[in-house]
DSSP file (Angstrom, degrees, kcal/mol; ACC not computed):
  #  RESIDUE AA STRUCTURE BP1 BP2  ACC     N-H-->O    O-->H-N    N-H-->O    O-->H-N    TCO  KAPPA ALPHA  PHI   PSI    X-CA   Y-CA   Z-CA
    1    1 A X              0   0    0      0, 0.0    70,-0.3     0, 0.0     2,-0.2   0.000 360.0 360.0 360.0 134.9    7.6   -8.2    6.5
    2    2 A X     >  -     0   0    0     69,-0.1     4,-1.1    68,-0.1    66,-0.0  -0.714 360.0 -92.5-118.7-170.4    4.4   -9.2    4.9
    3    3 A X  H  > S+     0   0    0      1,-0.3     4,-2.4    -2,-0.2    23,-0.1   0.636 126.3  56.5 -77.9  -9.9    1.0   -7.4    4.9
    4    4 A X  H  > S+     0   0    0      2,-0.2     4,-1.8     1,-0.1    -1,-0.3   0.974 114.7  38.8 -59.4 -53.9   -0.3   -8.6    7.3
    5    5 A X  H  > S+     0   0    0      1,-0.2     4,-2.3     2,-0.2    -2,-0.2   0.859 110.9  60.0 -39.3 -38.1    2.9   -7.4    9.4
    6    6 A X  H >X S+     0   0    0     -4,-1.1     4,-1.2     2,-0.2     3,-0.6   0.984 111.5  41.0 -56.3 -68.4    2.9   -4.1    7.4
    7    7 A X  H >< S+     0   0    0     -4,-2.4     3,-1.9     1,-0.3     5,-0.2   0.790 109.5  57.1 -39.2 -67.4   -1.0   -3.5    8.9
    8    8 A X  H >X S+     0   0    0     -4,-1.8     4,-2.0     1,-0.3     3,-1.1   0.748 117.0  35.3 -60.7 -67.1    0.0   -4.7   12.4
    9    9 A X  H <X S+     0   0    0     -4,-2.3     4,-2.5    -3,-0.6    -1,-0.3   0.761 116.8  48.0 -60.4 -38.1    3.0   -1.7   12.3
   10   10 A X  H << S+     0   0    0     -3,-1.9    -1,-0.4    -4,-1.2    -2,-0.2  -0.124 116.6  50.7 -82.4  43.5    1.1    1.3   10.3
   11   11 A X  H X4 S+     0   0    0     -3,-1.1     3,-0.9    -5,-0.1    -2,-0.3   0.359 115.5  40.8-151.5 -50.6   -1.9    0.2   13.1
   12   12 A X  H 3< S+     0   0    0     -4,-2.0    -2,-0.2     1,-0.2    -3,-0.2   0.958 109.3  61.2 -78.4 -49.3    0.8    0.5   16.0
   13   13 A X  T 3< S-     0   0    0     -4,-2.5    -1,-0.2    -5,-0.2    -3,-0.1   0.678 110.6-122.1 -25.4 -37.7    2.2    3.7   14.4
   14   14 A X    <   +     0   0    0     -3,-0.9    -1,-0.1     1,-0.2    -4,-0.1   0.114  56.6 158.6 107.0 -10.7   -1.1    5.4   14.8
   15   15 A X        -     0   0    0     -6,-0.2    -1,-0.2     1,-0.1     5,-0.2  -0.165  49.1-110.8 -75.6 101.8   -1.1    6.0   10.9
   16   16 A X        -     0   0    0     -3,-0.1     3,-0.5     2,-0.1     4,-0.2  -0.055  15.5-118.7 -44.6 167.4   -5.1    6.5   10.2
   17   17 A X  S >  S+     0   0    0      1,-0.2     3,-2.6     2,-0.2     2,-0.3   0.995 111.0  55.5 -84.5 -90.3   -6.9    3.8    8.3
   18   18 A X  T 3  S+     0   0    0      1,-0.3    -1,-0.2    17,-0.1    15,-0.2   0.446  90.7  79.1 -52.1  -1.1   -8.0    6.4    5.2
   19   19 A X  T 3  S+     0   0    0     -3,-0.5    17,-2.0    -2,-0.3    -1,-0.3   0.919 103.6   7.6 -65.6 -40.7   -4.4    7.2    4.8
   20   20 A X  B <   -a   36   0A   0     -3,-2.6     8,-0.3    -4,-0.2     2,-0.3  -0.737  54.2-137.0-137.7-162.9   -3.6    3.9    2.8
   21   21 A X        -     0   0    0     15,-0.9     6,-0.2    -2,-0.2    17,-0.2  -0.859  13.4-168.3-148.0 131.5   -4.9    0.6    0.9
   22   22 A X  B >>  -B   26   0B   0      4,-3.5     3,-1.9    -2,-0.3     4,-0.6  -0.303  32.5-105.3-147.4  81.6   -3.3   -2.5    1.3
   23   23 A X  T 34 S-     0   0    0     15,-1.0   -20,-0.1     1,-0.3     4,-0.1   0.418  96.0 -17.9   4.9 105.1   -4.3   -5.4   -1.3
   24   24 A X  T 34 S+     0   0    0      1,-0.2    -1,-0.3     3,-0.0     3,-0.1   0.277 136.7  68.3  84.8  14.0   -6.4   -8.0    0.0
   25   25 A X  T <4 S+     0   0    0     -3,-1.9     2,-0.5     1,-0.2    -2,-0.2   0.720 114.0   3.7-106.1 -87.3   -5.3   -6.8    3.8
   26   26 A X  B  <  +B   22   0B   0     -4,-0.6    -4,-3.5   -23,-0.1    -1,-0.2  -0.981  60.1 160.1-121.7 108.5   -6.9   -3.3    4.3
   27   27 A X        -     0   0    0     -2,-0.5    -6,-0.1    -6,-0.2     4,-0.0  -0.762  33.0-149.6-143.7  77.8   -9.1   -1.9    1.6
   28   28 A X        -     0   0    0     -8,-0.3     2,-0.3    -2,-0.2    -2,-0.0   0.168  17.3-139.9 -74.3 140.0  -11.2    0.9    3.8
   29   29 A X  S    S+     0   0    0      2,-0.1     2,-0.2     0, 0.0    -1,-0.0  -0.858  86.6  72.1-146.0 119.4  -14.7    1.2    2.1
   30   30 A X  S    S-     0   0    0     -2,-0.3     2,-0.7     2,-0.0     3,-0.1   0.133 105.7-118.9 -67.5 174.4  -15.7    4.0    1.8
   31   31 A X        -     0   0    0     -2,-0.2    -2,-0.1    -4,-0.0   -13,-0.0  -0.662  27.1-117.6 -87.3 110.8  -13.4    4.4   -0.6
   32   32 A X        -     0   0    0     -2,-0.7     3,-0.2     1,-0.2   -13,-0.1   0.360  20.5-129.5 -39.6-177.8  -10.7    7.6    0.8
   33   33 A X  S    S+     0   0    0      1,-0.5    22,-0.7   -15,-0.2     2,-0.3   0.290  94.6  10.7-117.3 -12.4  -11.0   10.3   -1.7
   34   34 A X  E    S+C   54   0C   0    -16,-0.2    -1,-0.5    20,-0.1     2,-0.3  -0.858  85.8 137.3-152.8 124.8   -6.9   10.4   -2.0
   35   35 A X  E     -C   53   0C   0     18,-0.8    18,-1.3    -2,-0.3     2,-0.4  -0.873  46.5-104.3-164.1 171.5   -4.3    7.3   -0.2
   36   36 A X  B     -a   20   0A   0    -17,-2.0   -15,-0.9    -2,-0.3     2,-0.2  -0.917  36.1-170.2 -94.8 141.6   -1.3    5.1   -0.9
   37   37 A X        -     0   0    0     -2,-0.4    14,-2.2   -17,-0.2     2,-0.3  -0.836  19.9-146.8-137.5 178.0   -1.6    1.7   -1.7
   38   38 A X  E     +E   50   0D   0     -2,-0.2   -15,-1.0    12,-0.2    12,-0.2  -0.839  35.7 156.1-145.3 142.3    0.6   -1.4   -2.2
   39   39 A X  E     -E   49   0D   0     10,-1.2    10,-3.8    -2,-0.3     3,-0.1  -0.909  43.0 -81.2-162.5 150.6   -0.5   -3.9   -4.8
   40   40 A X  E     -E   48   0D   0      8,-0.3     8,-0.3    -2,-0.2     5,-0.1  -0.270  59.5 -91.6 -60.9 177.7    0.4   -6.6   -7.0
   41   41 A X        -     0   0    0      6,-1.6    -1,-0.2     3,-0.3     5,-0.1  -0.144  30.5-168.3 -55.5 142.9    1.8   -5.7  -10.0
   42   42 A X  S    S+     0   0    0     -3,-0.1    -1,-0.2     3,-0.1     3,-0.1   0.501  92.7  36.2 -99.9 -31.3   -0.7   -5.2  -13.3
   43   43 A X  S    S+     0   0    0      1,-0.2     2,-0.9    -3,-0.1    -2,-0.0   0.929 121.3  34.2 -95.8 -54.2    2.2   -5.1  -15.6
   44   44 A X  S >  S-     0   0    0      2,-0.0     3,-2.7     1,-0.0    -3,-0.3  -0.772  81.0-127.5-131.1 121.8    4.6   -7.3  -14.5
   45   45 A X  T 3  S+     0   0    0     -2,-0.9     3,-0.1     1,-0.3    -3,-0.1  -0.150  90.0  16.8 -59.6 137.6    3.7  -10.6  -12.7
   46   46 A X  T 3  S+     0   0    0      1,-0.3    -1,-0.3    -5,-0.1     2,-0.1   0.094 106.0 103.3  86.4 -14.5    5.2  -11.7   -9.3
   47   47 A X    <   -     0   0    0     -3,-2.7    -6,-1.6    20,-0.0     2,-0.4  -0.270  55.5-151.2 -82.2 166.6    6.3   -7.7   -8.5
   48   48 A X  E     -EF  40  64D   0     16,-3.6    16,-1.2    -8,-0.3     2,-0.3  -0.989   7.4-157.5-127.1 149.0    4.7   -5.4   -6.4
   49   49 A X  E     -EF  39  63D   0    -10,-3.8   -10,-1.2    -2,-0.4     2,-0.4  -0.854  13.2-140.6-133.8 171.3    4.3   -1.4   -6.2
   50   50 A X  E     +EF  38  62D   0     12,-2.5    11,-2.0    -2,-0.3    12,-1.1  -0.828  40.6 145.1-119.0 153.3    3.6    1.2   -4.1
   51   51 A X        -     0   0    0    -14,-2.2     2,-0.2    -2,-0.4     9,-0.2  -0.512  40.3 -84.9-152.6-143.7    1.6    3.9   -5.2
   52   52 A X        -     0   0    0    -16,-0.2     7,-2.7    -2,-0.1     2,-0.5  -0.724  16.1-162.3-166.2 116.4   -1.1    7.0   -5.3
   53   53 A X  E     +CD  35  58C   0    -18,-1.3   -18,-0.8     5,-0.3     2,-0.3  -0.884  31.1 152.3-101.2 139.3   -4.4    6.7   -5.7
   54   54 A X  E     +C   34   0C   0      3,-1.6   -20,-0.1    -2,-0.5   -21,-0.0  -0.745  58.0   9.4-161.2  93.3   -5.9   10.4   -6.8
   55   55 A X  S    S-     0   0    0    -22,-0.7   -21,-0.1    -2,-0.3     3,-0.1   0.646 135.9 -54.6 111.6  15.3   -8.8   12.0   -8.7
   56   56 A X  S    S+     0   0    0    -23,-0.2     2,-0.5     1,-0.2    -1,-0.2   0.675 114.5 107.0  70.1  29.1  -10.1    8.3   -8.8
   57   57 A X        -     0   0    0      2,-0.0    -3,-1.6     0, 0.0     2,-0.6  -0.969  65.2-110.6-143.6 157.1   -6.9    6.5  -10.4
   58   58 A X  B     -D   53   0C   0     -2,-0.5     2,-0.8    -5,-0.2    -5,-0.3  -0.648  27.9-177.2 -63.3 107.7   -4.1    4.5   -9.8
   59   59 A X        -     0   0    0     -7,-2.7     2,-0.1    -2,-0.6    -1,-0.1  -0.725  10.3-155.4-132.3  85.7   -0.9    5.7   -9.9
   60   60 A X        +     0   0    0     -2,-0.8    -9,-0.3    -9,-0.2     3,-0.1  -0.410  20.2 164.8 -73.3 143.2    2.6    3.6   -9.4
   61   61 A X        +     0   0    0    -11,-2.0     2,-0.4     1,-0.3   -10,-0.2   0.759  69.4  26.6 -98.8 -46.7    5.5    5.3   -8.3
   62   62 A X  E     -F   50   0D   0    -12,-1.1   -12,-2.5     8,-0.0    -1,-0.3  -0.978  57.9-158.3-133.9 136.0    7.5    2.3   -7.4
   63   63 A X  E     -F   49   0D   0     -2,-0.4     2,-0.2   -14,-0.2   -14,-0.2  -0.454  16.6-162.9 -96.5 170.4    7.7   -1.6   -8.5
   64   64 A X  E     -F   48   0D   0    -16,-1.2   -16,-3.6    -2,-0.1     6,-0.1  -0.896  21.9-138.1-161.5 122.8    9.2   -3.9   -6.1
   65   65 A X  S    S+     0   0    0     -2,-0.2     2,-0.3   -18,-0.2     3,-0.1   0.298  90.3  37.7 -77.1  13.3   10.7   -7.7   -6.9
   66   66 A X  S  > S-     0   0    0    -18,-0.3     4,-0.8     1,-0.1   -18,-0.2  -0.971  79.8-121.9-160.5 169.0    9.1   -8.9   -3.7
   67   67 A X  H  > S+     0   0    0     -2,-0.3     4,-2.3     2,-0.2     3,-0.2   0.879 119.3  53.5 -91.6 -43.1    5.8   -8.5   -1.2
   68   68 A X  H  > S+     0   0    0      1,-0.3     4,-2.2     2,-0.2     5,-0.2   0.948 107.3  48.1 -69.5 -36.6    8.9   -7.3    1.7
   69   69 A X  H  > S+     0   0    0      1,-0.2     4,-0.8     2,-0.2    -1,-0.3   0.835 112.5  47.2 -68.8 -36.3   10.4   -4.7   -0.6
   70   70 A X  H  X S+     0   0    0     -4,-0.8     4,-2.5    -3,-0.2     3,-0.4   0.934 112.1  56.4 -77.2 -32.6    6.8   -3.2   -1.3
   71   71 A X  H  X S+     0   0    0     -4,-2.3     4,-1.4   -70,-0.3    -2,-0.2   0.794 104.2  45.3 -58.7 -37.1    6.2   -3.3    2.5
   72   72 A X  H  X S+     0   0    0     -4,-2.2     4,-1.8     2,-0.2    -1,-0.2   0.820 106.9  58.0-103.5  -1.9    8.7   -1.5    3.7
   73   73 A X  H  X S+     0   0    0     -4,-0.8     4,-3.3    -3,-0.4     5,-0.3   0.924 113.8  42.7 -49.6 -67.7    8.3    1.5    1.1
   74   74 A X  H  X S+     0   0    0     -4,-2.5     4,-1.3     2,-0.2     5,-0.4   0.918 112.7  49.3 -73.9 -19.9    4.9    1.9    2.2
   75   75 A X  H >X S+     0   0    0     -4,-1.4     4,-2.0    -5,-0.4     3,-1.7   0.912 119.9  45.2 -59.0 -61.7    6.0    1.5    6.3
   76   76 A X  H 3< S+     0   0    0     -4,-1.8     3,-0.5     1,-0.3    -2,-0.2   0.788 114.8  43.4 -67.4 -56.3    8.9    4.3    5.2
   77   77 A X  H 3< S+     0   0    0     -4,-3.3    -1,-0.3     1,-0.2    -2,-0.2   0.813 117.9  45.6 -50.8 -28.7    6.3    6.7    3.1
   78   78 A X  H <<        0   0    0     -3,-1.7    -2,-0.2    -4,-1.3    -1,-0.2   0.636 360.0 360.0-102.4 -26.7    3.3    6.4    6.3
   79   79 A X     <        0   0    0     -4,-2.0    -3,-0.2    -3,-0.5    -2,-0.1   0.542 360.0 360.0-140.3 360.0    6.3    7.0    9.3
């Protein structure tokens, strides 16, 4: 699964829009006050993470060695 696929599924899921962020896919403006996101990596190049954005910061919880491995953390956290 990429992100596009990931959208396509949280979108059929019902899973509102302000719940998450998804890097260069779905990036809701205004900006939600509280969400989950999936991103590349800042630290370590070619990974991805899942995360919490909260109180205005970013917050990873989990890295991932691939775009499918972050995708299906956030499908499994959102249903």
């Amino acid at each position: 699964m990429d992100r596009h696929e990931l959208l396509a599924a949280l979108s059929a899921a019902g899973v509102p829009d302000g719940y998450y962020r998804i890097e260069g896919v779905h990036e809701p403006a205004p900006t939600p006050p509280d969400f989950v996101y999936l991103a590349r990596s800042r630290d370590e190049r070619g990974a991805w993470e899942t995360g919490v954005y909260e109180r205005g910061a970013y917050e990873a919880v989990t890295r991932h060695a691939s775009e499918s491995e972050a995708c299906a953390e956030l499908l499994r956290l959102l249903t």
